[in-house]
C-alpha positions, 0 to 999 in steps of 0.5 A, spaced: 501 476 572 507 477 569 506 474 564 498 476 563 502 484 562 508 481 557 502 479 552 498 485 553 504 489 550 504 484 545 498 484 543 497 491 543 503 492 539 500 487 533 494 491 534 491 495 527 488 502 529 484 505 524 489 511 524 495 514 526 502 510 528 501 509 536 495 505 539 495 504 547 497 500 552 495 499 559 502 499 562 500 494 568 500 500 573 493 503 571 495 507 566 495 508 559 502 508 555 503 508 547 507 503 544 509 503 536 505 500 531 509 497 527 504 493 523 499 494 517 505 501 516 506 501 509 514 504 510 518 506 505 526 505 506 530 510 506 537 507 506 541 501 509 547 503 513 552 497 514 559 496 515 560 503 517 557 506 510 550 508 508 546 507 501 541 510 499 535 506 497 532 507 491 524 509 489 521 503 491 523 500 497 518 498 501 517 492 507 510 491 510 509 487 516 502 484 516 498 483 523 500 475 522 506 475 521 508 475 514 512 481 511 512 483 503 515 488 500 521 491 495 528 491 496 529 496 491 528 492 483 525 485 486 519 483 491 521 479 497 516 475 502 518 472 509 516 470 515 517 474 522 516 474 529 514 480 534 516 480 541 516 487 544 521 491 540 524 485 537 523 482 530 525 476 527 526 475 519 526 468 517 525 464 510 525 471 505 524 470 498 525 474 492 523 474 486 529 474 480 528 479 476 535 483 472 537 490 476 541 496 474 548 494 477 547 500 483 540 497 485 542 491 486 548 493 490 542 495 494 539 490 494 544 485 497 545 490 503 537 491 504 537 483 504 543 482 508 540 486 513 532 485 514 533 478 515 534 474 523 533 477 529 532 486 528 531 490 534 525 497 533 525 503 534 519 508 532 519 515 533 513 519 530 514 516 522 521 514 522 522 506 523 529 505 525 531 497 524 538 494 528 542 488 526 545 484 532 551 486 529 549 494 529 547 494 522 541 499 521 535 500 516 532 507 516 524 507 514 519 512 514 511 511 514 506 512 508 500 513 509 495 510 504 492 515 499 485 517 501 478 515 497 476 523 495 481 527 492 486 523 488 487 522 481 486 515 480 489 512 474 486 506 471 492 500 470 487 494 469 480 491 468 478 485 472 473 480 471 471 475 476 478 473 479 482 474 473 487 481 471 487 484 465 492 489 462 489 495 458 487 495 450 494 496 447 495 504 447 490 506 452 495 506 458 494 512 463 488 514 458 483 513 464 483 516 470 478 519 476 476 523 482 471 522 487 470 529 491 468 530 498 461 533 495 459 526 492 462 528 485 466 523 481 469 525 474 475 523 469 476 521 463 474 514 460 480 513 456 476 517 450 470 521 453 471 525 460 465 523 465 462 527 472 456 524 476 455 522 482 457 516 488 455 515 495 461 512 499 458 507 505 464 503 509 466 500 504 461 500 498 461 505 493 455 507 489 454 510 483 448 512 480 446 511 473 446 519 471 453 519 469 454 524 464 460 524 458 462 528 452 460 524 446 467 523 442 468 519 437 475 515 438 480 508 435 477 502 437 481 500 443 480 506 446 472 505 445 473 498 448 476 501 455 470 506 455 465 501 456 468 497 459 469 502 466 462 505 464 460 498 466 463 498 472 461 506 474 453 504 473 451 502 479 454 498 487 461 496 487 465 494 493 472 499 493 478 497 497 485 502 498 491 498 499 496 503 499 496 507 493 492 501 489 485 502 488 479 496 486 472 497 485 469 490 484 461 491 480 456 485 484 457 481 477 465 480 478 467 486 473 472 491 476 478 495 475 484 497 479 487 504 479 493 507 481 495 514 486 501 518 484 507 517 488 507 523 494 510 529 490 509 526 483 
Protein backbone atom coordinates (compact mmCIF):
# COMPACT_ATOMS: atom_id res chain seq x y z
CA UNK A 1 0.00 0.00 0.00
CA UNK A 2 3.00 2.04 0.56
CA UNK A 3 4.18 1.71 -2.58
CA UNK A 4 0.78 1.82 -4.33
CA UNK A 5 0.66 5.68 -2.27
CA UNK A 6 4.30 6.71 -3.36
CA UNK A 7 3.37 6.03 -7.22
CA UNK A 8 -0.05 8.24 -6.96
CA UNK A 9 2.24 10.94 -5.82
CA UNK A 10 4.29 10.53 -8.48
CA UNK A 11 2.05 10.10 -11.10
CA UNK A 12 0.20 13.13 -9.97
CA UNK A 13 3.00 15.21 -9.99
CA UNK A 14 3.92 14.23 -13.74
CA UNK A 15 0.47 14.80 -14.41
CA UNK A 16 -0.45 17.72 -17.21
CA UNK A 17 -3.56 19.79 -16.25
CA UNK A 18 -5.23 21.91 -18.63
CA UNK A 19 -4.52 25.06 -16.64
CA UNK A 20 -2.81 26.46 -13.64
CA UNK A 21 0.35 25.26 -11.60
CA UNK A 22 -1.39 22.50 -8.84
CA UNK A 23 -2.99 19.52 -9.95
CA UNK A 24 -4.39 17.09 -7.12
CA UNK A 25 -3.57 14.13 -5.27
CA UNK A 26 -5.22 12.01 -2.76
CA UNK A 27 -2.80 12.22 -0.10
CA UNK A 28 -3.59 8.42 0.91
CA UNK A 29 -5.99 9.50 4.22
CA UNK A 30 -8.97 10.36 1.79
CA UNK A 31 -8.50 13.54 1.30
CA UNK A 32 -7.43 15.53 -1.59
CA UNK A 33 -4.02 17.55 -1.13
CA UNK A 34 -2.19 19.74 -4.05
CA UNK A 35 1.18 19.05 -4.88
CA UNK A 36 3.66 21.23 -7.65
CA UNK A 37 3.16 20.58 -11.29
CA UNK A 38 6.58 20.81 -12.21
CA UNK A 39 6.19 19.68 -15.90
CA UNK A 40 4.73 20.87 -19.25
CA UNK A 41 5.70 24.83 -17.33
CA UNK A 42 7.43 26.90 -19.61
CA UNK A 43 9.80 28.76 -16.42
CA UNK A 44 12.06 31.26 -17.04
CA UNK A 45 14.85 31.90 -14.92
CA UNK A 46 15.64 34.41 -13.11
CA UNK A 47 19.09 33.91 -11.65
CA UNK A 48 21.61 31.41 -10.12
CA UNK A 49 22.97 31.65 -6.90
CA UNK A 50 26.29 29.77 -6.57
CA UNK A 51 29.08 30.05 -3.92
CA UNK A 52 27.34 32.69 -2.15
CA UNK A 53 26.89 35.08 -5.38
CA UNK A 54 23.88 35.67 -7.34
CA UNK A 55 23.59 36.57 -11.03
CA UNK A 56 20.99 37.64 -12.82
CA UNK A 57 19.80 35.61 -15.84
CA UNK A 58 19.63 37.14 -18.82
CA UNK A 59 16.25 37.24 -21.41
CA UNK A 60 15.96 34.14 -22.54
CA UNK A 61 16.95 31.61 -20.13
CA UNK A 62 14.55 29.06 -19.94
CA UNK A 63 13.98 25.21 -18.97
CA UNK A 64 10.90 23.11 -19.73
CA UNK A 65 10.61 19.92 -18.33
CA UNK A 66 8.74 17.45 -20.57
CA UNK A 67 6.06 14.74 -19.12
CA UNK A 68 8.64 11.84 -20.37
CA UNK A 69 11.41 13.00 -18.85
CA UNK A 70 13.35 15.26 -21.22
CA UNK A 71 14.07 18.74 -20.33
CA UNK A 72 14.70 21.78 -23.21
CA UNK A 73 15.60 24.90 -22.80
CA UNK A 74 18.27 28.03 -22.95
CA UNK A 75 20.86 28.80 -20.48
CA UNK A 76 20.88 32.36 -21.51
CA UNK A 77 22.93 32.31 -25.47
CA UNK A 78 22.60 28.66 -26.26
CA UNK A 79 19.80 25.93 -26.30
CA UNK A 80 20.61 22.95 -24.08
CA UNK A 81 18.64 19.13 -23.87
CA UNK A 82 19.10 16.43 -20.98
CA UNK A 83 17.75 13.80 -19.93
CA UNK A 84 15.90 14.00 -15.97
CA UNK A 85 14.32 11.84 -13.71
CA UNK A 86 11.20 13.09 -11.11
CA UNK A 87 10.88 11.37 -8.06
CA UNK A 88 8.64 13.26 -5.43
CA UNK A 89 10.55 16.81 -4.87
CA UNK A 90 13.61 15.62 -6.58
CA UNK A 91 15.11 15.98 -10.21
CA UNK A 92 17.85 14.24 -11.77
CA UNK A 93 19.65 16.23 -14.83
CA UNK A 94 21.92 13.75 -16.63
CA UNK A 95 23.35 13.92 -20.49
CA UNK A 96 22.94 17.75 -20.93
CA UNK A 97 23.88 19.01 -24.43
CA UNK A 98 24.38 22.45 -25.70
CA UNK A 99 24.46 24.04 -28.78
CA UNK A 100 28.12 25.81 -29.40
CA UNK A 101 27.16 29.32 -30.51
CA UNK A 102 29.60 32.33 -29.63
CA UNK A 103 28.17 34.40 -26.46
CA UNK A 104 28.88 38.26 -24.97
CA UNK A 105 31.58 37.48 -22.16
CA UNK A 106 28.67 38.10 -19.23
CA UNK A 107 26.38 35.80 -20.90
CA UNK A 108 28.45 33.48 -20.92
CA UNK A 109 29.87 33.73 -17.59
CA UNK A 110 26.11 32.90 -16.83
CA UNK A 111 25.81 30.42 -18.82
CA UNK A 112 28.72 28.23 -17.04
CA UNK A 113 26.75 29.00 -13.75
CA UNK A 114 23.23 27.97 -15.00
CA UNK A 115 24.85 24.49 -16.39
CA UNK A 116 27.11 24.15 -13.52
CA UNK A 117 23.99 24.06 -11.39
CA UNK A 118 21.09 22.45 -13.49
CA UNK A 119 22.87 19.20 -13.71
CA UNK A 120 22.69 15.98 -11.35
CA UNK A 121 20.37 15.44 -8.42
CA UNK A 122 18.07 19.12 -7.74
CA UNK A 123 15.65 19.34 -5.16
CA UNK A 124 11.88 21.39 -5.77
CA UNK A 125 10.24 23.48 -4.34
CA UNK A 126 7.18 25.61 -5.78
CA UNK A 127 5.54 28.19 -4.32
CA UNK A 128 2.72 29.81 -6.66
CA UNK A 129 4.66 30.89 -9.90
CA UNK A 130 7.91 30.85 -8.32
CA UNK A 131 10.37 27.51 -8.70
CA UNK A 132 12.94 27.34 -6.64
CA UNK A 133 16.02 24.50 -7.61
CA UNK A 134 18.63 23.23 -5.04
CA UNK A 135 21.91 21.77 -5.60
CA UNK A 136 23.32 18.89 -3.33
CA UNK A 137 25.64 21.18 -2.35
CA UNK A 138 23.17 24.27 -1.40
CA UNK A 139 23.57 26.00 -4.94
CA UNK A 140 20.39 27.51 -6.16
CA UNK A 141 18.20 28.15 -9.65
CA UNK A 142 15.62 30.80 -9.18
CA UNK A 143 12.50 30.48 -11.64
CA UNK A 144 9.42 31.84 -12.52
CA UNK A 145 6.28 30.33 -14.64
CA UNK A 146 5.10 31.72 -17.93
CA UNK A 147 2.07 30.94 -19.08
CA UNK A 148 1.62 30.46 -23.21
CA UNK A 149 0.12 33.40 -25.10
CA UNK A 150 -3.63 32.92 -25.40
CA UNK A 151 -5.19 32.42 -29.14
CA UNK A 152 -7.41 35.66 -29.06
CA UNK A 153 -5.74 38.71 -28.38
CA UNK A 154 -2.50 38.60 -29.32
CA UNK A 155 -0.67 40.20 -31.99
CA UNK A 156 1.16 37.52 -33.76
CA UNK A 157 4.07 38.23 -35.82
CA UNK A 158 4.39 36.16 -39.08
CA UNK A 159 8.38 34.52 -38.79
CA UNK A 160 8.18 31.78 -41.20
CA UNK A 161 6.14 30.00 -43.96
CA UNK A 162 5.93 26.09 -44.05
CA UNK A 163 5.54 23.73 -46.52
CA UNK A 164 4.83 20.02 -45.74
CA UNK A 165 7.72 19.24 -43.22
CA UNK A 166 9.85 21.98 -44.41
CA UNK A 167 10.67 25.88 -43.01
CA UNK A 168 11.38 28.64 -44.72
CA UNK A 169 12.34 32.24 -43.86
CA UNK A 170 10.63 35.05 -45.17
CA UNK A 171 11.16 36.96 -48.57
CA UNK A 172 14.28 39.10 -48.02
CA UNK A 173 12.56 42.49 -46.34
CA UNK A 174 9.41 41.41 -45.34
CA UNK A 175 10.51 40.66 -41.73
CA UNK A 176 8.01 41.85 -39.08
CA UNK A 177 5.83 42.98 -41.95
CA UNK A 178 2.99 40.27 -41.63
CA UNK A 179 0.99 40.04 -38.35
CA UNK A 180 -2.52 39.05 -37.19
CA UNK A 181 -5.29 38.96 -34.19
CA UNK A 182 -7.90 36.66 -33.82
CA UNK A 183 -10.89 38.58 -31.42
CA UNK A 184 -12.96 37.02 -28.93
CA UNK A 185 -16.02 37.89 -31.32
CA UNK A 186 -14.53 35.49 -34.32
CA UNK A 187 -12.76 38.27 -35.98
CA UNK A 188 -9.35 37.84 -37.48
CA UNK A 189 -7.07 41.09 -39.10
CA UNK A 190 -3.60 42.09 -39.86
CA UNK A 191 -1.57 42.97 -42.24
CA UNK A 192 -0.14 40.57 -45.21
CA UNK A 193 3.07 42.09 -45.00
CA UNK A 194 1.72 44.74 -47.80
CA UNK A 195 -2.20 44.87 -47.47
CA UNK A 196 -4.28 44.92 -44.19
CA UNK A 197 -6.81 42.17 -43.84
CA UNK A 198 -10.07 41.52 -41.48
CA UNK A 199 -12.49 38.38 -41.74
CA UNK A 200 -13.70 35.99 -39.68
CA UNK A 201 -12.52 32.25 -38.03
CA UNK A 202 -14.35 29.69 -36.29
CA UNK A 203 -11.78 27.97 -33.31
CA UNK A 204 -13.02 24.35 -32.49
CA UNK A 205 -10.53 22.52 -30.11
CA UNK A 206 -7.57 22.66 -32.19
CA UNK A 207 -8.84 23.66 -35.87
CA UNK A 208 -9.07 26.77 -36.87
CA UNK A 209 -11.42 27.87 -39.74
CA UNK A 210 -11.13 30.59 -41.89
CA UNK A 211 -13.98 31.65 -44.19
CA UNK A 212 -13.10 32.76 -47.73
CA UNK A 213 -14.89 36.32 -47.26
CA UNK A 214 -11.67 37.77 -46.36
CA UNK A 215 -11.58 41.34 -47.24
CA UNK A 216 -8.30 43.53 -47.76
CA UNK A 217 -6.98 46.90 -49.17
CA UNK A 218 -5.89 46.77 -52.34
CA UNK A 219 -2.00 48.37 -52.56
CA UNK A 220 0.33 47.73 -54.81
CA UNK A 221 3.68 47.01 -53.27
CA UNK A 222 7.66 45.31 -54.42
CA UNK A 223 7.78 42.11 -55.48
CA UNK A 224 8.51 40.09 -52.21
CA UNK A 225 6.46 41.93 -50.32
CA UNK A 226 3.48 40.57 -52.77
CA UNK A 227 4.91 37.00 -52.47
CA UNK A 228 4.46 36.82 -48.81
CA UNK A 229 0.76 38.11 -49.31
CA UNK A 230 -0.29 35.17 -51.30
CA UNK A 231 1.36 32.93 -49.80
CA UNK A 232 -0.60 33.73 -46.16
CA UNK A 233 -3.97 34.44 -48.18
CA UNK A 234 -3.53 30.94 -49.04
CA UNK A 235 -3.08 29.75 -45.91
CA UNK A 236 -6.11 32.13 -44.43
CA UNK A 237 -8.46 30.65 -47.07
CA UNK A 238 -10.13 27.83 -45.35
CA UNK A 239 -9.46 24.70 -42.21
CA UNK A 240 -6.00 25.02 -40.77
CA UNK A 241 -4.83 23.08 -37.73
CA UNK A 242 -3.53 25.70 -34.92
CA UNK A 243 -0.82 24.73 -32.33
CA UNK A 244 0.51 27.32 -29.06
CA UNK A 245 4.02 26.32 -28.03
CA UNK A 246 4.57 29.10 -25.53
CA UNK A 247 4.78 32.39 -27.58
CA UNK A 248 5.03 29.99 -31.14
CA UNK A 249 1.97 29.74 -33.09
CA UNK A 250 1.24 27.22 -36.30
CA UNK A 251 -1.33 27.25 -38.60
CA UNK A 252 -1.10 24.16 -40.89
CA UNK A 253 -3.91 24.50 -44.12
CA UNK A 254 -4.84 20.40 -45.16
CA UNK A 255 -2.42 20.70 -48.07
CA UNK A 256 0.74 21.04 -45.79
CA UNK A 257 1.08 24.90 -46.43
CA UNK A 258 1.36 26.95 -43.29
CA UNK A 259 3.21 29.57 -41.23
CA UNK A 260 4.55 30.25 -37.64
CA UNK A 261 4.19 33.53 -35.77
CA UNK A 262 5.56 34.70 -32.90
CA UNK A 263 3.72 36.47 -29.33
CA UNK A 264 5.63 39.67 -27.66
CA UNK A 265 7.67 38.93 -24.82
CA UNK A 266 5.38 39.92 -21.71
CA UNK A 267 5.66 43.64 -21.60
CA UNK A 268 7.16 43.91 -25.06
Amino acid sequence: MRNQRTAIGVIALLTLTACGNETSADDGSGSVRTVPRLTGVHWNVDSVTAGGRTTEAPDGAHVVIGPEGGVTGNFGCNRFSAEAGTDGDTITVRRVTTTQMGCEKDVQQFETALSRAFTGELTAAVTGRNLTLTTRTGDTVALTSEPPAPLTGTTWTVTSLVSGSTASSLPAGTEKKARLTFGKDGSVRGTLGCNTFRGNVTVTGSTATFRRTITTTRMMCPDPRMELERALLTVLGGRTTYRIDHRTLSLTAANGEGLTATAPAPGG
